[in-house]
C-alpha positions as CSV (number, residue, x, y, z in Angstrom):
1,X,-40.4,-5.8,-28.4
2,X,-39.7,-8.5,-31.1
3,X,-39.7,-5.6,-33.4
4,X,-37.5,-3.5,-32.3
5,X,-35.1,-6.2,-31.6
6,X,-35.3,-7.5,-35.3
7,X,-34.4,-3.8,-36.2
8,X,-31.5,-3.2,-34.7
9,X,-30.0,-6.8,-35.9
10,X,-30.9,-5.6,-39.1
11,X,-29.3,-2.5,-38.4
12,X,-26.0,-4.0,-37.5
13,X,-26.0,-6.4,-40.7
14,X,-26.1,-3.5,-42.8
15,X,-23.2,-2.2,-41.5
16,X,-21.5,-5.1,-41.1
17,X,-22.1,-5.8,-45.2
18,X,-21.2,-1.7,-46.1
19,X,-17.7,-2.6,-44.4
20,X,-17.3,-6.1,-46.0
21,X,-18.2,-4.9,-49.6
22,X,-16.8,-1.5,-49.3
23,X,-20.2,0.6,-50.0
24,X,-21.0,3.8,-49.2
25,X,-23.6,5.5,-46.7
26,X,-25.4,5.6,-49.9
27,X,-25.7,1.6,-50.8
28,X,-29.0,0.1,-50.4
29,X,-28.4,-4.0,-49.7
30,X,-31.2,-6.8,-50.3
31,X,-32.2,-8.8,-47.7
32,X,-30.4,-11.6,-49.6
33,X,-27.1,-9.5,-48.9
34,X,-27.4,-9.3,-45.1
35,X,-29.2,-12.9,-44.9
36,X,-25.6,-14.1,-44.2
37,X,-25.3,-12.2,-41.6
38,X,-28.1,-12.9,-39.3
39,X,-29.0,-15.0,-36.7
40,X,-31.2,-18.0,-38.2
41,X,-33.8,-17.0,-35.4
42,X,-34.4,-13.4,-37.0
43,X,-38.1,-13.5,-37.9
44,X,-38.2,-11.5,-41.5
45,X,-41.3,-9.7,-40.3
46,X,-42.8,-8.0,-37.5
47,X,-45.2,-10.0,-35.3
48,X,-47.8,-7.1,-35.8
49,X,-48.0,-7.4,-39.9
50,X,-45.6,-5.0,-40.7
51,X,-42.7,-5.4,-43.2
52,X,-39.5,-4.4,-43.2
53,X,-38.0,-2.3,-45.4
54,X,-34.0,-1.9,-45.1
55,X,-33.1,1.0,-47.1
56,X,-29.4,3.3,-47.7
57,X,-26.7,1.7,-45.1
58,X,-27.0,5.2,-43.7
59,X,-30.3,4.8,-42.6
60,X,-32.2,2.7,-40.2
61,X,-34.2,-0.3,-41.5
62,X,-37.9,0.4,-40.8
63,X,-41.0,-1.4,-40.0
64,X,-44.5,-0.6,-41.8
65,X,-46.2,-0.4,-38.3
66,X,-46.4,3.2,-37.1
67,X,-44.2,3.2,-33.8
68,X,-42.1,0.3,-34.2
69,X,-38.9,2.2,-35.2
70,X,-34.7,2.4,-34.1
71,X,-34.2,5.5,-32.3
């Protein structure tokens, strides 16, 4: 799924910025922050509608669609 796919590259540019800039578990980055960081193919939404919503580096990124989630 596109969606999941997009997750997890989102997941691994949060971490990737925490350890550049020094944050905490507890830092929430924009999607300006990790832009850098992504490949220029990432779609910046889900193929089904849903958004994404990145949140604290110590949490997965989510989708607005129910289901489409990092395990």
């Amino acid at each position: 799924m596109d969606c999941i796919a997009n997750l997890k590259q989102l997941d691994t540019a949060k971490e990737q910025w925490a350890i550049e800039n020094h944050k905490s578990t507890n830092d929430i980055p924009t999607m300006a922050d990790v832009a850098p960081l992504l490949p220029k193919r990432l779609s910046w939404s889900c193929r089904s509608g849903g958004v994404y919503t990145l949140g604290r580096v110590g949490e997965k990124p989510k989708c607005s669609v129910k289901g489409h989630e990092l395990p």
